[in-house]
MMTF fields as JSON, N, C-alpha, C and O atoms, coordinates in Angstrom:
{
  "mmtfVersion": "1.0.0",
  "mmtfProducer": "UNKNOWN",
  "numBonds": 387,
  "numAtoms": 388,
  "numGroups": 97,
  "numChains": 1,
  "numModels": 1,
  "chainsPerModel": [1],
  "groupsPerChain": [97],
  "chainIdList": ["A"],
  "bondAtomList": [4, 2, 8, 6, 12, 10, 16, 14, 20, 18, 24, 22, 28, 26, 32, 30, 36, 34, 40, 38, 44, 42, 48, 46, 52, 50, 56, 54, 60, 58, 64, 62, 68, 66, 72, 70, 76, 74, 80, 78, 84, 82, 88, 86, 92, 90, 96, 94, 100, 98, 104, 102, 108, 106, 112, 110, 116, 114, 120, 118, 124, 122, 128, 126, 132, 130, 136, 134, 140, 138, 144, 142, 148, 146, 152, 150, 156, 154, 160, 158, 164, 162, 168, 166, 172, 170, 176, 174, 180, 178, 184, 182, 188, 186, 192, 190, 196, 194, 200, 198, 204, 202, 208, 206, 212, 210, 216, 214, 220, 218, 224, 222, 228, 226, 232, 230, 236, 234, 240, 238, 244, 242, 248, 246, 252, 250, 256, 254, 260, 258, 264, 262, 268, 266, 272, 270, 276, 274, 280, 278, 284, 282, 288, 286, 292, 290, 296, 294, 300, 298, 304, 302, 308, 306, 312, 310, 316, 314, 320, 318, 324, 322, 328, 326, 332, 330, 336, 334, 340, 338, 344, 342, 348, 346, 352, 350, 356, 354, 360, 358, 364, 362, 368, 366, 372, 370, 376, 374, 380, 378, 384, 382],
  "bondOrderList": [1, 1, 1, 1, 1, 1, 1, 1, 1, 1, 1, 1, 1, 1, 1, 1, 1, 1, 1, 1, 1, 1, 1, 1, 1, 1, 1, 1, 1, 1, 1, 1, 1, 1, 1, 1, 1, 1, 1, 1, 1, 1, 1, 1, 1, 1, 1, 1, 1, 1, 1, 1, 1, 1, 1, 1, 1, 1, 1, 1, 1, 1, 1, 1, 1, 1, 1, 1, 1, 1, 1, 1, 1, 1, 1, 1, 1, 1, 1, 1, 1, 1, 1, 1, 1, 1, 1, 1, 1, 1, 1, 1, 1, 1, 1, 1],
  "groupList": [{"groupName": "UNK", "atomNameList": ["N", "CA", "C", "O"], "elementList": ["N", "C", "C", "O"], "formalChargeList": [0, 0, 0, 0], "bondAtomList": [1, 0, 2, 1, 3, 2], "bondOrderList": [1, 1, 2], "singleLetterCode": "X", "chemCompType": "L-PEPTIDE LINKING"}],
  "groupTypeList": [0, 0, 0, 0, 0, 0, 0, 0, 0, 0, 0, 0, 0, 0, 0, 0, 0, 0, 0, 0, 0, 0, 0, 0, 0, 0, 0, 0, 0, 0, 0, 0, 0, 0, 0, 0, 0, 0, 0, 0, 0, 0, 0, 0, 0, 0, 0, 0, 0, 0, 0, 0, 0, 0, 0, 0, 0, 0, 0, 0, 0, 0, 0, 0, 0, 0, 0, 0, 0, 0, 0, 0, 0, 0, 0, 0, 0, 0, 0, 0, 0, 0, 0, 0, 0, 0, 0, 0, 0, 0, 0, 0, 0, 0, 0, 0, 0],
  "groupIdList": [1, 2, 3, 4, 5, 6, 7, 8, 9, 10, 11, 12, 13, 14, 15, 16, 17, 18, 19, 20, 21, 22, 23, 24, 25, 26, 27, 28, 29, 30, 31, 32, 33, 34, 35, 36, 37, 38, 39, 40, 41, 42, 43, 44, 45, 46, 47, 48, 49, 50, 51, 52, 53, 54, 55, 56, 57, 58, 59, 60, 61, 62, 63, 64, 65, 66, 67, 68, 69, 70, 71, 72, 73, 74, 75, 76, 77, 78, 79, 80, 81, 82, 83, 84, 85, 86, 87, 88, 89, 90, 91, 92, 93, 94, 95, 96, 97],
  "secStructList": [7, 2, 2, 2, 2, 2, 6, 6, 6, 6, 2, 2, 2, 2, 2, 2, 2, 2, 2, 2, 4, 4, 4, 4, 6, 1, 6, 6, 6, 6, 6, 6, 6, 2, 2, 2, 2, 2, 2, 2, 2, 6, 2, 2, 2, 2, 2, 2, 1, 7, 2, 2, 2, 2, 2, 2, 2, 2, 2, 2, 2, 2, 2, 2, 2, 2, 1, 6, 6, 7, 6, 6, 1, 7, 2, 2, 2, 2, 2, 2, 2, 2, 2, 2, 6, 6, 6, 1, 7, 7, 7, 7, 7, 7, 7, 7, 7],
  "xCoordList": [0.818, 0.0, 0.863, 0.244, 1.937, 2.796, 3.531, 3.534, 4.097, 4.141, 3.387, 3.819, 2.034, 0.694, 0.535, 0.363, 0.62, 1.051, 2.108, 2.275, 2.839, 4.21, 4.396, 5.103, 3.504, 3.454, 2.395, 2.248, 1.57, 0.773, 0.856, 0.469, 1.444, 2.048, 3.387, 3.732, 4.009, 4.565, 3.437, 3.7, 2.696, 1.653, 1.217, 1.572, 0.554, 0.136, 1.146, 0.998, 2.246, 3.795, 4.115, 4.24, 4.21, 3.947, 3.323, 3.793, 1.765, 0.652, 0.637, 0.443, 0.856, 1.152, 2.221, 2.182, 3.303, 4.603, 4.253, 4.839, 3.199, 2.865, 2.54, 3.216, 1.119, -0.042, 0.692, 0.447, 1.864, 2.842, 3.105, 2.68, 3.725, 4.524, 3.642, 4.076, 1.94, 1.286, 1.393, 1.322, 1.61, 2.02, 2.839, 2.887, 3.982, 5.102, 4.258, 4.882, 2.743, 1.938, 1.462, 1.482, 1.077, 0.536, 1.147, 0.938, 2.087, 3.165, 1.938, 1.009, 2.492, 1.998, 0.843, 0.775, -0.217, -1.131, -1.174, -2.17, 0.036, 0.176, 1.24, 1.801, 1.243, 1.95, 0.753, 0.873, -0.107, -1.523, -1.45, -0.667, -2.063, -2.116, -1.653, -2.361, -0.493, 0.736, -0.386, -0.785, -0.716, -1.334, -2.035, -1.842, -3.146, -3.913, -3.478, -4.006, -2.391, -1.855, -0.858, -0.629, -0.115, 0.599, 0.612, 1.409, -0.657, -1.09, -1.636, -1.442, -2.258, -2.79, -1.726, -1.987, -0.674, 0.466, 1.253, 1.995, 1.37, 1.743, 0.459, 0.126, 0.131, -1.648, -1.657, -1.699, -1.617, -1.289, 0.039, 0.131, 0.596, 2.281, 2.131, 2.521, 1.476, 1.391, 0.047, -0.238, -0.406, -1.502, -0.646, -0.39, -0.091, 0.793, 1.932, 2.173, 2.632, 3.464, 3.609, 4.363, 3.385, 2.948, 4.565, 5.713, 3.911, 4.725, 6.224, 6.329, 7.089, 7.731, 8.142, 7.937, 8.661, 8.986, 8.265, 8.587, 6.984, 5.658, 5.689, 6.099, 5.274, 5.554, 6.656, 6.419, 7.665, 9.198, 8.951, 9.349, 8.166, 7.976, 6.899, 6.945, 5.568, 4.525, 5.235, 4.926, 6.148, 6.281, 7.409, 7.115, 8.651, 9.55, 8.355, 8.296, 7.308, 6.212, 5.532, 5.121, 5.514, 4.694, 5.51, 5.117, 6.574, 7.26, 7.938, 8.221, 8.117, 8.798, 8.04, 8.618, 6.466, 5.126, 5.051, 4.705, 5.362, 4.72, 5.749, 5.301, 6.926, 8.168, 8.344, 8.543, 8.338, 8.427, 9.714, 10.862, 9.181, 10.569, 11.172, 12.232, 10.438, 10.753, 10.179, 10.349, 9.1, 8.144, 8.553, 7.906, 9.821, 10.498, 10.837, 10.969, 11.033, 11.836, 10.216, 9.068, 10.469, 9.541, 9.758, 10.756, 8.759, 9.099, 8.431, 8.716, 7.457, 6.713, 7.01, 6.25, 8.043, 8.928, 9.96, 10.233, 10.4, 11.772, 11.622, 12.415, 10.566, 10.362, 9.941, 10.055, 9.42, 9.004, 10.259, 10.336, 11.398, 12.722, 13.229, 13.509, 13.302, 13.606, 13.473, 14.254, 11.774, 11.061, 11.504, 11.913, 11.342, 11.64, 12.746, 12.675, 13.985, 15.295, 15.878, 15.181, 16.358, 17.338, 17.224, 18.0, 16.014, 15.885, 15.278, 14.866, 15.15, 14.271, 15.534, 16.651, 15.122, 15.602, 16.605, 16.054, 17.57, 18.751, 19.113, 20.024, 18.884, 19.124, 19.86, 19.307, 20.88, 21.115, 21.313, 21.853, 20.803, 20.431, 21.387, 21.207, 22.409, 23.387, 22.963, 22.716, 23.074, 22.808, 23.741, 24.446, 23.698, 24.651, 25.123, 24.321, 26.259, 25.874, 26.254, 25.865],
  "yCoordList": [-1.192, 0.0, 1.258, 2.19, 1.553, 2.105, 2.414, 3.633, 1.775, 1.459, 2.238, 3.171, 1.886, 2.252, 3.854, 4.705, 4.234, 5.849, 6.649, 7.831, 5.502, 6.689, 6.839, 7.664, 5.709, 5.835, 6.636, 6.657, 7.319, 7.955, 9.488, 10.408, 9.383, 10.9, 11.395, 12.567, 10.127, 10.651, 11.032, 12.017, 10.492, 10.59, 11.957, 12.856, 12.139, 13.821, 14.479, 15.601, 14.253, 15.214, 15.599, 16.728, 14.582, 14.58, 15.864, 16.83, 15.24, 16.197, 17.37, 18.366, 17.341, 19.045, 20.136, 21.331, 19.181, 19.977, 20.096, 20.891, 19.256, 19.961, 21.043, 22.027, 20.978, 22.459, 23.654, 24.737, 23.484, 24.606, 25.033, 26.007, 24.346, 24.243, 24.967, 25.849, 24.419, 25.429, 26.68, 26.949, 27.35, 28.991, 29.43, 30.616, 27.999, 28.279, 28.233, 28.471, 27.907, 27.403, 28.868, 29.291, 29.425, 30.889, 32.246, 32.961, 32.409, 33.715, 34.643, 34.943, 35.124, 36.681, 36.489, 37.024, 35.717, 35.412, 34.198, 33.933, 33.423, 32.339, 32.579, 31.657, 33.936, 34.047, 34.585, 34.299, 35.162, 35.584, 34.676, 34.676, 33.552, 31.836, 31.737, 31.356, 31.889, 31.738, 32.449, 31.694, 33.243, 34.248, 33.209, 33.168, 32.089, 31.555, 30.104, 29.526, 29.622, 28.226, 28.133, 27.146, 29.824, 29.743, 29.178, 28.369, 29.894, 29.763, 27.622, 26.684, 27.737, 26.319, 25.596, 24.873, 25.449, 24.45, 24.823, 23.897, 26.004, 25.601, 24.633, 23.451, 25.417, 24.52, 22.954, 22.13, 22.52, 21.017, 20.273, 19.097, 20.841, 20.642, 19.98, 19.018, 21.037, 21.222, 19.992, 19.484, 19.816, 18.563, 17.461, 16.705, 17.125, 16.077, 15.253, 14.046, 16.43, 15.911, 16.441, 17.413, 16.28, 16.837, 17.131, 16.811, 17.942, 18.564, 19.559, 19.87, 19.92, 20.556, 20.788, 21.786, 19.704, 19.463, 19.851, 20.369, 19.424, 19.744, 21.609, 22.363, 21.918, 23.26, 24.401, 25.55, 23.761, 24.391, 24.387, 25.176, 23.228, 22.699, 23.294, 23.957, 23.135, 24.222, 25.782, 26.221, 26.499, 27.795, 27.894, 28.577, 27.099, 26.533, 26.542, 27.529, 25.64, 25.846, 27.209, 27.488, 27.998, 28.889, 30.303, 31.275, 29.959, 31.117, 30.657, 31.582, 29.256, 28.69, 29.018, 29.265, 29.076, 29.395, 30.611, 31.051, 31.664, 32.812, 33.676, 34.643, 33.415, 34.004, 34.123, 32.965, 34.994, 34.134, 33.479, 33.896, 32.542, 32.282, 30.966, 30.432, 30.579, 29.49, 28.66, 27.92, 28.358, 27.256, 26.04, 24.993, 26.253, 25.204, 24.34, 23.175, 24.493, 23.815, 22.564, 23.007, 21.4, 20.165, 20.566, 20.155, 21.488, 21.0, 19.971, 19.65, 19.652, 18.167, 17.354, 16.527, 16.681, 15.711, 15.734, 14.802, 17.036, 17.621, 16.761, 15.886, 17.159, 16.865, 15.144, 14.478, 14.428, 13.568, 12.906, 12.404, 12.936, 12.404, 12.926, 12.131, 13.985, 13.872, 13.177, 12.754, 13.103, 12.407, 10.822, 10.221, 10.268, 8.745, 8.399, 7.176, 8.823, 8.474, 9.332, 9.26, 9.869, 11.136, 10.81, 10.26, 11.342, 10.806, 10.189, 10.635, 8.802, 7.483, 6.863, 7.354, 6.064, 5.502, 4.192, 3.322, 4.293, 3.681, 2.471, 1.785, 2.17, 1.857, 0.241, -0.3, -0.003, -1.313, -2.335, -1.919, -3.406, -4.304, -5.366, -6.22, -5.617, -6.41, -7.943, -7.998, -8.809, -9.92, -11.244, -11.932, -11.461, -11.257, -13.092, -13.763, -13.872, -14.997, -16.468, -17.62],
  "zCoordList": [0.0, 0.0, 0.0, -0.514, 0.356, 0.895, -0.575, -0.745, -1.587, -2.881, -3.564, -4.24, -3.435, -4.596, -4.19, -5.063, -2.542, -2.604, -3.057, -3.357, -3.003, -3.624, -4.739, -5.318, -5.272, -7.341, -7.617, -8.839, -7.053, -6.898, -6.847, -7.567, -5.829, -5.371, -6.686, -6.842, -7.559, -8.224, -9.685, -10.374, -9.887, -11.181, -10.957, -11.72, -10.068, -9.682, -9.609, -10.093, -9.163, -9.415, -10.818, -11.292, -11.314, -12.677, -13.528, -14.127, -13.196, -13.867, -13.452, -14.149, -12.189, -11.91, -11.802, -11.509, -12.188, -13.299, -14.65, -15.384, -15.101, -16.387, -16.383, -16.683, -15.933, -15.762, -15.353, -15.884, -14.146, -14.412, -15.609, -16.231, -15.831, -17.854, -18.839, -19.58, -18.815, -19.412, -20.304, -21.504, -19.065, -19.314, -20.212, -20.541, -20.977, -21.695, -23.13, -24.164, -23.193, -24.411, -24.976, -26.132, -23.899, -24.331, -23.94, -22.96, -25.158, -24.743, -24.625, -25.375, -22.8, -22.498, -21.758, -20.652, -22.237, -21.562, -20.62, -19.947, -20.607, -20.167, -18.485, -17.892, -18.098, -17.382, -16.362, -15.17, -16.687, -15.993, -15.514, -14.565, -15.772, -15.039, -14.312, -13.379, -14.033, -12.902, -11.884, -10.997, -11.889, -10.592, -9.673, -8.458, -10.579, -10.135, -9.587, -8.637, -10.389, -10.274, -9.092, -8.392, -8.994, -8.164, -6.752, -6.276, -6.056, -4.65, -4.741, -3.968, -5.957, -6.175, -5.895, -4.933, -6.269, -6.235, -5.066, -4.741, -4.206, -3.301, -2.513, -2.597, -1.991, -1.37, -1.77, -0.857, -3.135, -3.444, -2.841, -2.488, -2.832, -2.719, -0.567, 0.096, -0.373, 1.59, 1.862, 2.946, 0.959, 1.237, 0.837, 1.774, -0.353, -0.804, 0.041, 0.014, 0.896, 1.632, 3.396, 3.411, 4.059, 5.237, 5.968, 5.661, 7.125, 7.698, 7.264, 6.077, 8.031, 7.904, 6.073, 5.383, 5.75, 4.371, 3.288, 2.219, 3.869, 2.715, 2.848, 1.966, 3.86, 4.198, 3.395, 3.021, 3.321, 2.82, 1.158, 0.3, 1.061, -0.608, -1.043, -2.079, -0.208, -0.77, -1.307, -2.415, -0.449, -0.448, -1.941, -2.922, -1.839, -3.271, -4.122, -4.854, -4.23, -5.5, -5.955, -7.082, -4.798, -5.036, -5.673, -6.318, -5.243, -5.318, -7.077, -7.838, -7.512, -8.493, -9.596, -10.654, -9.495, -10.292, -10.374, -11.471, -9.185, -9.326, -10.183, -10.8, -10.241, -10.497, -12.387, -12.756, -13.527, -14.306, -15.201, -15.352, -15.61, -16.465, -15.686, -16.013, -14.738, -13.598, -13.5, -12.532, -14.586, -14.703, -15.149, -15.133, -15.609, -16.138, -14.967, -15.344, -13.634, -12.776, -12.547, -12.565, -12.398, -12.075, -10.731, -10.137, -10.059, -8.376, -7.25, -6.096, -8.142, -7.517, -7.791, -7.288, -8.596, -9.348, -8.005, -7.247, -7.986, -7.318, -5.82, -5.47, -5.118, -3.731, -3.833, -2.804, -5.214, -5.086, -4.576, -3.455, -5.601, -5.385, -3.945, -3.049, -3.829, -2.15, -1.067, -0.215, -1.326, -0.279, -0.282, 0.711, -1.596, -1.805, -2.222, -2.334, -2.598, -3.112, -2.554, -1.541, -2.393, -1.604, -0.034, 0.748, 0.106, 1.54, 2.393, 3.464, 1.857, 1.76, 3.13, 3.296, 3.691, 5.218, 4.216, 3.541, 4.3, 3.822, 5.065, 4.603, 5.902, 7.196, 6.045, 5.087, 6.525, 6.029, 7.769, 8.793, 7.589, 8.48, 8.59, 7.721, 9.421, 9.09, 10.427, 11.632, 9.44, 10.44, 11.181, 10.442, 12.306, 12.708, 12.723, 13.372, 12.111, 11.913, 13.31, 13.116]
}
């Protein structure tokens, strides 16, 4: 189960580094968007991953969206890898014979 969320949380990471991306479709008017998507993706970002981290990452989204010319950065991709490869519990278990 644990699995099926984290492939999950990356699919919506995904989709919602697109919809950022968007904005790169409609020069000029595609940066308006940002206004609205901005606050959205942080807000998604702070539900997606909780606590402190989610927090730090909502505000990175919001500020990554609102900014322009910065839509390019995947930042729900970004934190996905954080969260699960970067800084995923490595603990190696040595047994003792």
């Amino acid at each position: 189960m644990i699995k099926k969320k984290k492939y999950r949380l990356l699919l919506w990471g995904l989709l919602f580094d697109g919809i950022g991306m968007l904005s790169f479709m409609i020069p000029g008017i595609g940066e308006f968007t940002d206004l609205i998507w901005a606050p959205m993706a942080g807000w998604l970002m702070t539900r997606m991953y909780k606590g402190k981290p989610g927090k730090i990452a909502g505000l990175i989204a919001f500020i990554e969206e609102i900014v322009p010319g910065l839509d390019v950065i995947p930042s729900f991709t970004l934190m996905w890898l954080y969260t699960y490869v970067f800084k995923a519990d490595k603990t190696i278990i040595i047994e003792e014979s």
